[in-house]
N, C-alpha and C positions, 0 to 999 in steps of 0.2 A: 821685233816688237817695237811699236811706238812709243814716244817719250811718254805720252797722258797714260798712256796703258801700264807706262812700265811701273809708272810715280802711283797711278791706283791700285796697283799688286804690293807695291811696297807700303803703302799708309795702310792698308787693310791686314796690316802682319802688326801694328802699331795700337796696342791699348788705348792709348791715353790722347783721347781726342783734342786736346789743347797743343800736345807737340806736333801734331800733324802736318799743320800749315807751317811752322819753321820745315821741318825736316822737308817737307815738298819742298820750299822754297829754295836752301841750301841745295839740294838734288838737280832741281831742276837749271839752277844755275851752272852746277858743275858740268853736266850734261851740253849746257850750250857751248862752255867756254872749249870743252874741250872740243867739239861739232865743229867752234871756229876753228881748230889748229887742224882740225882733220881737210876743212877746207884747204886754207892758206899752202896745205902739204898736197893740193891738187886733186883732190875726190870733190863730189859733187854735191851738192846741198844735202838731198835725200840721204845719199851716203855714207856722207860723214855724218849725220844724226842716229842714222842706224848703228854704225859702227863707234859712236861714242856710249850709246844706249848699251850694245852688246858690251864695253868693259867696264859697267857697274857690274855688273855678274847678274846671279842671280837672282828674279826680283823679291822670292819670300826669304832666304837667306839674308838677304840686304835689310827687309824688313825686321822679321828678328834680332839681326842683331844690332840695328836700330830701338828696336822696342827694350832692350836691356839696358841701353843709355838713356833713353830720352822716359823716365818715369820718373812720377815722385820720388825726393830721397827722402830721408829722416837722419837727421845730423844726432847720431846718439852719442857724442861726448854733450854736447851742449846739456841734454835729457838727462845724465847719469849727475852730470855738473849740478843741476838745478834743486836735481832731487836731494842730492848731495845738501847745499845752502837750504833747501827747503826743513830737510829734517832737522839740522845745525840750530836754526831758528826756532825752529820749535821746541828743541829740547833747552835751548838758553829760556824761552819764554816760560817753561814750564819750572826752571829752578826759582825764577823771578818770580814766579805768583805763589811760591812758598813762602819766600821771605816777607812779600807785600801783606801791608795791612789792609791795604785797603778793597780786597779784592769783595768785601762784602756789602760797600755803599753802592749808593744808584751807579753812579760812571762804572766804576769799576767792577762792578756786578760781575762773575763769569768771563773777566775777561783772557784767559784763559783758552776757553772755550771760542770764545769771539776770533783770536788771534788763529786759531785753528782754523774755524768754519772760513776767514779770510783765504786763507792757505787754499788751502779746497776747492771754493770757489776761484782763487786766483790763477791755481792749477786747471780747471777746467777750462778757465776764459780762455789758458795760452794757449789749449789745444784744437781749440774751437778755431783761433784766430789761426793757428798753422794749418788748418783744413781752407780756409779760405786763401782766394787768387790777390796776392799784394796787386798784381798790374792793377787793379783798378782804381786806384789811387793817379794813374796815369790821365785818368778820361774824368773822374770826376771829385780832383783834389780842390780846387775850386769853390764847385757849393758847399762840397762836405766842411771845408776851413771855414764859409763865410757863416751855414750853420752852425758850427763849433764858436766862431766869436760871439755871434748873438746871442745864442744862449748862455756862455761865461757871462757876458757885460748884464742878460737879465738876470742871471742867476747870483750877480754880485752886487749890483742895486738894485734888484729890487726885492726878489725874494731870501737876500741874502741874511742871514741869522750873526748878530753884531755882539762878537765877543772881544774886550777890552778896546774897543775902538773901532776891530778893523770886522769884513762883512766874510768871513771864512767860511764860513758853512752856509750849504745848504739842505734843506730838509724835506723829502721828498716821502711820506707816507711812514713808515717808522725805520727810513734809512736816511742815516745823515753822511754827505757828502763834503770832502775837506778840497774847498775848491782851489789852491794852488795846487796840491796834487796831482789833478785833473790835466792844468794847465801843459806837462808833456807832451800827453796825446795829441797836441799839433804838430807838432815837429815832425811825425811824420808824413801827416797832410801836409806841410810844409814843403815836404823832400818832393812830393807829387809835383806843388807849385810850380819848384825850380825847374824841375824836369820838363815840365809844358814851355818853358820861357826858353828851351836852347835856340841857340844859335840867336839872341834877338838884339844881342851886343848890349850896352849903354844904360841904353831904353829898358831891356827886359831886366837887368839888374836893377835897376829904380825903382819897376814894379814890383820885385823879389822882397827890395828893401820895407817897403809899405805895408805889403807881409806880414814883415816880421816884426814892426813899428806895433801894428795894433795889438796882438795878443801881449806881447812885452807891455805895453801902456795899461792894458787892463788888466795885470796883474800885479802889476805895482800900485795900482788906484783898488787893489782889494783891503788894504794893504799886503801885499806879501814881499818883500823884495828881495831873500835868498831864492827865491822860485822864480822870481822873475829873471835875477843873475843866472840860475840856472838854464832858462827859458833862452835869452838874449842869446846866451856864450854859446849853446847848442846850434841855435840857425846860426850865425857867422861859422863857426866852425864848419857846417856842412856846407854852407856859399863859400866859404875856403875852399873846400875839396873840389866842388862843381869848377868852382874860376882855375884851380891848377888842371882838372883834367882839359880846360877848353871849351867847357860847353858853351863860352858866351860867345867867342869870339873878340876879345877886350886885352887890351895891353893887361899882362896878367900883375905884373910886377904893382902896379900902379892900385889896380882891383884890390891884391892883396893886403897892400901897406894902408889902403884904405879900409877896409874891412878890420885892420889889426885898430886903429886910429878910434874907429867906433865899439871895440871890445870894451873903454877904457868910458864909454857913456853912462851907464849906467850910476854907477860910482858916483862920479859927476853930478850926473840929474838928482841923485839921495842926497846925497851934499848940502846941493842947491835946497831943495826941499826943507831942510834939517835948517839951512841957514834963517828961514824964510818963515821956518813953524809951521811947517807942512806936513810935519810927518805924527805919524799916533804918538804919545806919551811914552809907552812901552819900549817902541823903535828907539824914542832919545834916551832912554832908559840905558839899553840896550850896549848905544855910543858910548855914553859916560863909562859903561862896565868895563867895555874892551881898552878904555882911553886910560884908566885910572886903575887904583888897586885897592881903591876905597873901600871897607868892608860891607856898608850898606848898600852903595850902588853894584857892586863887584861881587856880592853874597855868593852867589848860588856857582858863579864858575870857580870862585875859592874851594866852594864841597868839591867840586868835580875834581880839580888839581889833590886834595886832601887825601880821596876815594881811590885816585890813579896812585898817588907817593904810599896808600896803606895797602896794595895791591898785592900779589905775591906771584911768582913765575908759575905756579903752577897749583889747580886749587884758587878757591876762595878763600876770603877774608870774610866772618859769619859779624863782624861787630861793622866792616867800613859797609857793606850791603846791604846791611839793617837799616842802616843810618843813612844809606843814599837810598833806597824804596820811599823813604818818606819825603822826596823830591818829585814837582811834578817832572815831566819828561822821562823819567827814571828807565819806561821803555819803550820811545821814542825818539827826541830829539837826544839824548844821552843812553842809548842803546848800544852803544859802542865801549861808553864808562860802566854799565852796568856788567855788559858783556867779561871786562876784565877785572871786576871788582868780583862777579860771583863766580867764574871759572881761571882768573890768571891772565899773566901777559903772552901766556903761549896761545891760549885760545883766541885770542885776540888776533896775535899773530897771523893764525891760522884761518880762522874766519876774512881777515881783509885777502891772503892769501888766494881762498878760493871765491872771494869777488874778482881779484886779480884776472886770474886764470878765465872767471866765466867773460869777461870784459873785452881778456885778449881771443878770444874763441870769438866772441863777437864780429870784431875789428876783421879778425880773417876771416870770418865766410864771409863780409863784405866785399870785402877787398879782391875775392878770388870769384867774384860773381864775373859774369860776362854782361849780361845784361846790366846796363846801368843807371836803371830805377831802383833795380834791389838794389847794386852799391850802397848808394846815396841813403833808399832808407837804414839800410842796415849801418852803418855811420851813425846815421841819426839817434840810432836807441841806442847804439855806444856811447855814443857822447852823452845822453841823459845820464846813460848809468855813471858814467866815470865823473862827471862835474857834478852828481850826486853823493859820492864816494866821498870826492875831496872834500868837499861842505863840509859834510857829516865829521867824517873823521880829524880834521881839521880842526872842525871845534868843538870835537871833544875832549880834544889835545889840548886844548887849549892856545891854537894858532889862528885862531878865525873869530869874531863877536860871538855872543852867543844868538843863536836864531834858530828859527822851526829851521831845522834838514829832517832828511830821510836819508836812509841809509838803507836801501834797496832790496828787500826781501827778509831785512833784520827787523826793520821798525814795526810796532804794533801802529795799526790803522789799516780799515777795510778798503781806502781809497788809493792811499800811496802804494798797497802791497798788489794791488788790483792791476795797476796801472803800471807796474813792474812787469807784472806775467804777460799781460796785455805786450809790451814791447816786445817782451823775448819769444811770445809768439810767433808776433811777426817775422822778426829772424829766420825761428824755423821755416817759414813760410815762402820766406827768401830762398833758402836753402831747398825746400821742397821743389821748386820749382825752376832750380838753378840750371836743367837741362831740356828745359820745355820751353819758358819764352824764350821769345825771341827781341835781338832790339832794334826799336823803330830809331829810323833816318832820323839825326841832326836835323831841324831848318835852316836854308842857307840865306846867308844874307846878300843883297843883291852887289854893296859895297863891304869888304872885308878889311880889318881895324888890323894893323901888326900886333905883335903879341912883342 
């Protein structure tokens, strides 16, 4: 049998028309190399191709059990995990709109009901998005990012809806969208960026950098600027990973300590701003509270400390929940104080727990990817989650200013909880496909940089 004959008996045993052309390709290579040693060992061209083709075996055998490897998988810890957080969320949301009063004014109308239908909808999104092929973020990460900026930067001047200063919302027909939220969903158009740039040394790091300049710039001119810290620390951390594996081709040591150098800008440029009366009222508000212990400027993170010291291991406190519901944030940006205030420090516990665990389940299917576009994306919505994690939890501890966070599959909001399922989607999706692509060549450079 000839090599094309033998490779079209074996794809023809193979489902899944996307792993075809790897598995040919793998095949057909094995087939030559070994064709060469049959030469070198004194058989003749013909012969040795024949006789390497004859110890593949058999070609629908070979096929089969080809086709039992190379299919969609479905990663069902992550599925059991989510479900798991999902329910969690929902039954803390549902003792919360007991205690709340307010669940009968406009805002707060049903919400409830709201926090659910997000869930729902956010569960669909993830599963939509794990149906779908990640590689194409490979071919058209690009327009898809330069799309994504334009409409942030029109969506945040122009049609942007201006509460206490800053232009957060947008309002699209009777849904309102919380535009740092949003702001995530680059990072991994992002990871796409980096991936096109390999091998461009210097050069293609500069253009990585500019990247990651502009959605960071217009997220901070929303104002948002825990979502932009957010934002920032995410792309440097995945250009961390890219620069250790190599892909640039660049003295790594140097890339790195650079990259650490620019973690530390943000800060910086807020600073600067604040020095300068740049920043909303609110933001210097904000400063004053974490700086001081003043009871007026420092009100509201006093309740939270109060809410945590009247807390109890296990069980609620009905008099300190009462008394935190009538705070805004109450289940939001402080969804972590309420969480302990009406279930305990165990639930608490227990809930960052199984953020934990879904975080580290992240990190390794990235990590055990072969392909390394999935890596990198899957990195990338690690790293959202986790530098979302710490915010939140952070300051609700009262170790961080107080600021809008999210706390990832906890917080009530139809954008931020959207945009959760939306990343861990793609994971799956990573995973789905973990034995189908294949990965495309490095570009070499014509001069090569030491490392």
């Amino acid at each position: 049998m000839r090599m094309e004959e033998y490779l079209s008996t074996v794809t023809e045993q193979i489902r899944c028309t996307k792993a075809r052309e790897m598995v040919v390709g793998e095949l057909r290579d094995h087939i030559l190399d070994q064709a060469k040693a049959y030469e070198e060992e004194g058989l003749f061209e013909e012969e040795a191709m024949e006789q390497a083709v004859r110890d593949m075996g058999d070609p629908v055998e070979t096929g089969v059990s080809l086709d039992r490897i190379h299919r969609p998988q479905i990663e069902v810890g992550i599925l059991v995990m989510i479900g798991l957080i999902s329910f969690v969320s929902i039954a803390l949301h549902v003792v919360l709109s007991d205690y709340s009063q307010e669940t009968d004014s406009a805002f707060y109308g049903g919400y409830l009901g709201k926090h659910v239908m997000h869930v729902v909808l956010g569960y669909a999104a993830m599963l939509l998005v794990y149906r779908l092929d990640y590689s194409i973020l490979s071919r058209f990460a690009k327009p898809l990012a330069a799309a994504f900026l334009v409409l942030a930067l029109i969506g945040s001047r122009v049609f942007g809806i201006e509460v206490n200063g800053a232009r957060l919302y947008i309002q699209i027909g009777p849904m309102w969208f919380f535009m740092p939220a949003l702001m995530p969903l680059y990072v991994p158009l992002f990871c796409g960026i980096m991936y096109s740039y390999r091998g461009e040394g210097w050069k293609g790091m500069g253009k990585i950098l500019l990247w990651a300049f502009i959605p960071v710039w217009i997220t901070f001119h929303i104002p948002a600027f825990s979502q932009g810290v957010v934002l920032w620390a995410a792309l440097l951390m995945v250009m961390a990973m890219a620069v250790y594996r190599g892909w640039y081709q660049v003295r790594r040591s140097a890339a790195l300590a650079g990259l650490g150098a620019l973690f530390v800008l943000p800060p910086l440029l807020f600073l600067g701003a604040g020095a300068l009366g740049h920043l909303a009222s609110y933001q210097m508000a904000r400063i004053q509270a974490f700086l001081t212990n003043d009871l007026d400027s420092n009100y509201l993170a006093i309740q939270m400390r109060e809410a945590l010291a009247g807390s109890r291991l296990a069980g609620g406190n009905t008099e300190t929940i009462t008394k935190l519901v009538e705070y805004p944030g109450f289940n939001n940006d402080y969804i972590f104080v309420s969480l302990i205030s009406s279930c305990g420090f165990a639930a608490g516990a227990l809930a960052a727990a199984l953020m934990c665990f879904l975080i580290l389940k992240v990190f390794r299917v990235s990590f055990g990817q072969k392909n390394q576009l999935g890596m990198i994306l899957g990195c990338g919505c690690g790293s959202v989650y986790l530098l979302q994690m710490g915010i939140s939890i952070g300051m609700n501890l009262g170790l961080l200013p107080t600021t809008a966070a999210i706390l990832p599959f906890f917080s009530f909001g139809g954008t931020g909880l959207l945009v959760s399922y939306i990343l861990l989607g793609l994971v799956l999706s990573i995973y789905r496909y973990k034995n189908i692509l294949s990965e495309k060549p490095q570009k070499k450079r014509i001069r090569s940089v030491s490392s």
